[in-house]
N, C-alpha and C positions, 0 to 999 in steps of 0.2 A: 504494500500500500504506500511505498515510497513514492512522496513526490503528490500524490493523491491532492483533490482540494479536501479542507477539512468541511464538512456538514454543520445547517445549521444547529442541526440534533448535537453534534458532536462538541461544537462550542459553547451551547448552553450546559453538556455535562461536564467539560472543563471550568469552565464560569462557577458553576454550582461546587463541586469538591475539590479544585486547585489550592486551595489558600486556607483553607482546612484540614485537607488529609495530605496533599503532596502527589505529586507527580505517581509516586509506586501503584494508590490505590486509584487514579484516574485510569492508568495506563493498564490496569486489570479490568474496569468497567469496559473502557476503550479498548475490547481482545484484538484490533486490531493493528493498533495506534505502540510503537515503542515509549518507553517512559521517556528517553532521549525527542520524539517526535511532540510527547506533552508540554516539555519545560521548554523546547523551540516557540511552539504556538501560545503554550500562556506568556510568554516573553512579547512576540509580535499582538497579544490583543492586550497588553500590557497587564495581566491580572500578575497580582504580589504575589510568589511564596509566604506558606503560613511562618514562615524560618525569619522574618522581618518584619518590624514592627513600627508604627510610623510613632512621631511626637506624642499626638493627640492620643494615642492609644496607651502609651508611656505614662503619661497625667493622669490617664482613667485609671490603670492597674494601680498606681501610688494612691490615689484616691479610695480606689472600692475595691481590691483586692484581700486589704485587711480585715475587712467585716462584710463584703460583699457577698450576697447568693449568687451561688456559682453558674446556673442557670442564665441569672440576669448578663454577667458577666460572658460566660460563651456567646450571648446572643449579640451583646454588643458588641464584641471583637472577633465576632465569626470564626473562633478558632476551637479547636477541644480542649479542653481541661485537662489534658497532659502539655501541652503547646504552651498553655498559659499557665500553668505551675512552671515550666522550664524557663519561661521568658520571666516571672518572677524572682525566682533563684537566679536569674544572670542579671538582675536589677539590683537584686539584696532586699527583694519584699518580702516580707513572711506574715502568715495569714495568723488573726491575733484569736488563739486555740480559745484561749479560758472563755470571751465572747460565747464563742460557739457552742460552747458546753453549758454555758448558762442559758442558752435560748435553749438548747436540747432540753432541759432540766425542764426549765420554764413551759416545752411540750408535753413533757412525759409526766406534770403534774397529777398526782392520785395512782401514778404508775410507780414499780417500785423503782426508787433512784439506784444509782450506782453507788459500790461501796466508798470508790475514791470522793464521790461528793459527797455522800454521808457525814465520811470523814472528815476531808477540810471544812466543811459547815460547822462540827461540831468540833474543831479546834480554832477557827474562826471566831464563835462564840463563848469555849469557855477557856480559851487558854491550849498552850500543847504542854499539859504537865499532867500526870497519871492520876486520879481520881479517887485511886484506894487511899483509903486514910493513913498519915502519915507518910505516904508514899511523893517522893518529890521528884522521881524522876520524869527526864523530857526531852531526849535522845528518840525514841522510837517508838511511838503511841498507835493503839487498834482500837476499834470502836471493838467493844463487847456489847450484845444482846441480852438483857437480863433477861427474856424470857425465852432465850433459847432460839426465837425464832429468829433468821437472820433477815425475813420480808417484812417485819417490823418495823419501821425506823421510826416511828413517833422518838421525838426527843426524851419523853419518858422512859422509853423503854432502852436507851442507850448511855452507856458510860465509857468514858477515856482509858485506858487502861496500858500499862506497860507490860511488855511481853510477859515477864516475870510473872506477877499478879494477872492477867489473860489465862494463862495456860495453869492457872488454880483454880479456877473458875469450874464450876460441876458442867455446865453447857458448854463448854469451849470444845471446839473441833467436832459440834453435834455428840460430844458425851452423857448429857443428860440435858436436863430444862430447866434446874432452878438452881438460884444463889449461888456462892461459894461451896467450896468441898470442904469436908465436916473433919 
């Protein structure tokens, strides 16, 4: 098909996945068309490589990459979300996590939370020092389940605990359901 005119079928599937997937996966759609015949012709109808990124699109990523849905963002910059994770790491942007996890939280309300938010919640609130009486350490703190159940988490039914005093506990590692061991 050397030398061929391209179609006007053929320029609109170039147009369409050039500058988001690359040349390899156009020139698979195109079984007839070489990946070398694809990045000739998106060159001459001038469409980008998704591998470049203009100004304007630079401004948007520093902008709403940090807390942006990711969704909104592929749809702006017409690129996939591996493109645009790599063009953020060759910027020095990084996506701001704890954000994310608090809206996750914020979704999954009445659902049971994660034990990692469990815990920073409830070292947030009362301190990261262990709980049991007299006990002052603050190196390595678990939430313990006073009742055993670990789908629990009402703030009631949890306490700060250091390994030590944790693993004396009658329920700990689902050993039994209540209080301390006797």
């Amino acid at each position: 098909m050397a030398g061929e005119t391209w179609t006007n079928e053929e320029n609109n599937i170039l147009k369409k996945y050039y500058s988001q997937h690359g040349a390899d996966i156009v020139s698979k759609k195109l079984d007839k068309r070489t990946r070398t015949a694809v990045i000739g012709q998106a060159s001459r109808l001038g469409i980008p490589s998704g591998r470049f990124i203009r100004e304007e699109e630079i401004e948007y990523l520093k902008e709403y990459y940090i807390r942006g849905n990711k969704e909104d963002i592929e749809d702006k910059l017409g690129k996939s979300w591996g493109t645009i994770k790599a063009l953020a790491f060759r910027l020095g942007i990084k996506r701001d996590v704890s954000f994310f996890l608090k809206e996750a939280n914020k979704k999954r309300f009445g659902r049971k939370r994660s034990r990692v938010f469990v815990k920073n919640k409830l070292i947030n609130e009362r301190g990261k020092i262990c709980e049991h009486k007299m006990c002052t350490w603050t190196q390595t703190i678990e939430p313990h389940h006073l009742d055993g159940d670990t789908s629990n988490n009402k703030d009631s039914n949890l306490m700060l605990l250091c390994p030590n005093h944790h693993s004396v506990t009658d329920n700990h590692a689902h050993q039994g359901n209540n209080g301390w061991k006797k």
